[in-house]
N, C-alpha and C positions, 0 to 999 in steps of 0.2 A: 278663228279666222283673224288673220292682221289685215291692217289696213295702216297706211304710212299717211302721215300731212304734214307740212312745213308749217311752222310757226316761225318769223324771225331766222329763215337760216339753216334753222334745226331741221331734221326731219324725225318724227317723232312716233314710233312703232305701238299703235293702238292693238292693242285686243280683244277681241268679242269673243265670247263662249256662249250659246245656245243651253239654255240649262232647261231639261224638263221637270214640268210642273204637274200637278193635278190635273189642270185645265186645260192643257197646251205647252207653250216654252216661253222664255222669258232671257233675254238678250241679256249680260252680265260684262259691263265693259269697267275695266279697272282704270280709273284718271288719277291724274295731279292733282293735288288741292287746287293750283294756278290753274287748270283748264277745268275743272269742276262745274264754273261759276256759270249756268244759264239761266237765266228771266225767267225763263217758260220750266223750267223744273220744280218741283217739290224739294224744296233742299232739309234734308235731314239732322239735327243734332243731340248731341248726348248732352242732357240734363238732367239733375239732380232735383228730389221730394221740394225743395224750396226753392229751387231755379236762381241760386244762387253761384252756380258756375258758368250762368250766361249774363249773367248781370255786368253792368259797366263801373270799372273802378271810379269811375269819377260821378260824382255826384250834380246831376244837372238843375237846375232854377226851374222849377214851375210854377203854373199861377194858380197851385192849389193852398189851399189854406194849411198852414202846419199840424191844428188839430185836426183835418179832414184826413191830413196824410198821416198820420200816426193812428186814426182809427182802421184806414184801412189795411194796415202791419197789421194790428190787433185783430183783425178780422180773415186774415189770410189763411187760407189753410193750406197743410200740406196733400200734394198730390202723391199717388200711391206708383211707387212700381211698377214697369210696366204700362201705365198709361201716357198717353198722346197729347199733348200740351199742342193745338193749333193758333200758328198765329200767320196769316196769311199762309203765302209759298213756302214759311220758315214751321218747320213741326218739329219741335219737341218730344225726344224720347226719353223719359225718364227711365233710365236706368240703373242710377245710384240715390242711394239712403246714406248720406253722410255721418247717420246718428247709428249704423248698424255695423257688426263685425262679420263679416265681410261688406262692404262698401257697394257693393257690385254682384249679382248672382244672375251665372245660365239662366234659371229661370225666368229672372225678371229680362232679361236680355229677348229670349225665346218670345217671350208675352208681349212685348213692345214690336218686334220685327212682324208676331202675326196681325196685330193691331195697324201696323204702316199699310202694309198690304191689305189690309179689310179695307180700310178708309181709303186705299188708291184706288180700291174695286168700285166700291160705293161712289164716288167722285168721277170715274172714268178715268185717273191721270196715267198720262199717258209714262212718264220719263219720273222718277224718282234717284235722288243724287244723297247717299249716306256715307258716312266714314262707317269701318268695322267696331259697331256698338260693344265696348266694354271693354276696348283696349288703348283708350288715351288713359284712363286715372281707371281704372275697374284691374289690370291686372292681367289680365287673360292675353292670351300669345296673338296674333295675327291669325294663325291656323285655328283655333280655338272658335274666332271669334267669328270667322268664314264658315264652320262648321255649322254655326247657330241660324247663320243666314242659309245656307245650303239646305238645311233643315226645314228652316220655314218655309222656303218657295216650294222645295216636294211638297208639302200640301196644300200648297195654295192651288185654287179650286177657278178662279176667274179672269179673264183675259185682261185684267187690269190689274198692274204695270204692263206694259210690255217690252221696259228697259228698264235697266239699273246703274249708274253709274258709280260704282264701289270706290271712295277717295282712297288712297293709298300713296304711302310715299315713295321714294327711290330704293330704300333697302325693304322694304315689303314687297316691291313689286316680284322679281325674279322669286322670291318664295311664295306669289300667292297663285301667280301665271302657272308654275310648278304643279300647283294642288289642283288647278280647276284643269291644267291638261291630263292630269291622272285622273280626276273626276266625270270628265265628259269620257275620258276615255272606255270607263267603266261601266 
């Protein structure tokens, strides 16, 4: 289904796809990174075993003691593959192992997206907002990486999410509209 809204001028051709689930169906709307941004969503990101690709370059002043903060380095552990890093509305999908060859694996991609949706389940949330996990630094195509998601909502079992809003940019968009109109079609 499209639906048109004006931003600024523009008018700006949204898509919805109805995608069935285990449980029921689950709405699958493809945005902008610029209209992505709402309050009320679960905002999803791709992060790495040491969460060191969400980290901020610059280095900021705290009023923690220097040996407090070098114990807690020392004390850090890495998080595995596949696991959910929550912090607030901002969730953490670890997806990449920087220290591994390949960087990025379906699997762990596959294991993270069913983990999003267990915890959206558990939580009740209603709207979940992700980029296609494993295709900014992991390597994996656009369609690849839509397949993984396509994959995990078939078995999801529970009426939580009941929307997704998939980031995407302007040259993914026309190739991914493409695949979920062959897909519902099917």
């Amino acid at each position: 289904m499209k639906g048109v809204s004006t931003f600024k001028g523009l008018h700006i051709v949204q898509q919805e796809f109805q995608l069935p689930t285990a449980g029921g169906s689950i709405q699958l709307r493809p945005v902008s990174p610029s209209l992505a941004v709402n309050s009320n969503d679960i905002q999803v990101h791709e992060e790495d075993c040491w969460q060191i690709l969400s980290n901020q370059p610059i280095v900021s002043q705290r009023d923690l003691h220097p040996i407090r903060a070098m114990t807690d380095m020392i004390d850090q552990q890495a998080l595995s593959p596949g696991e959910i890093c929550i912090r607030g509305r901002r969730w953490l999908a670890i997806v990449y192992d920087l220290e591994a060859d390949p960087v990025c694996q379906p699997t762990w991609i596959s294991q993270a997206l069913n983990n999003i949706l267990s915890l959206a389940a558990s939580r009740a949330i209603e709207t979940i907002t992700l980029p296609l996990l494993g295709c900014a630094h992991g390597g994996l195509s656009p369609n690849q990486g839509l397949e993984l998601l396509l994959d995990a909502l078939s078995g999801h079992k529970y009426m939580h999410p009941n929307s997704i809003h998939l980031i995407t940019n302007a040259q993914q968009l026309n190739s991914l509209t493409n695949y979920l109109d062959k897909f519902c079609r099917a």
